[in-house]
N, C-alpha and C positions, 0 to 999 in steps of 0.2 A: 396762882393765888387768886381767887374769887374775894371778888368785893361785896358788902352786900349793900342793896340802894333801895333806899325807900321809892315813894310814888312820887315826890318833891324834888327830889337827884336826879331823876331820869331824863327829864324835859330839863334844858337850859333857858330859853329864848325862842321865840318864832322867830322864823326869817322874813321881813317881809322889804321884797325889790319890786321890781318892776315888771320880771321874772315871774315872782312866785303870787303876784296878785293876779297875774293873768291866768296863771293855773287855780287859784282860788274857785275859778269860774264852773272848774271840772269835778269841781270836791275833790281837790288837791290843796294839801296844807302841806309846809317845811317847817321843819323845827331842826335847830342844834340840841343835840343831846348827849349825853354821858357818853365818853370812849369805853364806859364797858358794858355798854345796853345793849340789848339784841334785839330783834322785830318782836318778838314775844312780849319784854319789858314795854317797849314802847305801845305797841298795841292796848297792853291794856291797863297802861297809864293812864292814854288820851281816852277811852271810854270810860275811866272814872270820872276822870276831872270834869269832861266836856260833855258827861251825855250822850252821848253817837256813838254809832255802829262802826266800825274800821271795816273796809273792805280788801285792804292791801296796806302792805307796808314797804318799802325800799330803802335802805341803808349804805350809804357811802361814805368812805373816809376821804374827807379832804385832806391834799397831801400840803405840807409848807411851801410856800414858796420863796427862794432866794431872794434876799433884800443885801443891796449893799447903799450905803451910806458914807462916801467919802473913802478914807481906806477899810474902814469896819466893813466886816461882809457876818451874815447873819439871815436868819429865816423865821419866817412868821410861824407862827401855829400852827400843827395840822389839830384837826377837829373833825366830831362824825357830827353826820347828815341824815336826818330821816323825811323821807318824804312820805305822806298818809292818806290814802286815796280812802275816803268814805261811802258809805253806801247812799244808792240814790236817795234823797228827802233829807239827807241830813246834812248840814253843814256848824259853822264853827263862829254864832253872831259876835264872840268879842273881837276877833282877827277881821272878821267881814267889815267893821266898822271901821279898821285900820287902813281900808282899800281907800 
């Protein structure tokens, strides 16, 4: 069953750790995105939205992880991961600000 998703669905949130600000440095951006987007989707989301060239994409599923909480046992959220390596000169100044 195919969903279909606008340009505003695709992209959830950036991620921004401590992690992903030091890859900022590489023109490497994270974002959470739709579990049903593909490198395609995303690619050319982020050059609508943002202006910039995408040079790479990479997509991971984060899997849940086991939480127990007294006797309750239960698991967090799995969620996909896009990581967006840009082409040299370009970067992404509303996330750069966030560094």
């Amino acid at each position: 069953m195919s969903v279909r998703l606008t340009d505003m669905d695709v992209l959830l949130r950036p991620i921004i750790t401590e992690k992903t600000t030091f890859m900022m440095g590489d023109s490497k951006y994270t974002f959470e995105v739709h579990t049903d987007a593909n490198k395609y989707m995303v690619k050319s989301v982020i050059e609508k939205i943002y202006n910039v060239r995408v040079d790479k994409v990479n997509i991971l599923n984060v899997k849940p992880k086991p939480k127990k909480r007294g006797v309750t046992r239960g698991k967090t959220r799995g969620w996909k991961k896009a990581v967006v390596k840009l082409v040299d000169g370009y970067s992404i100044p509303e996330l750069q600000s966030l560094r």
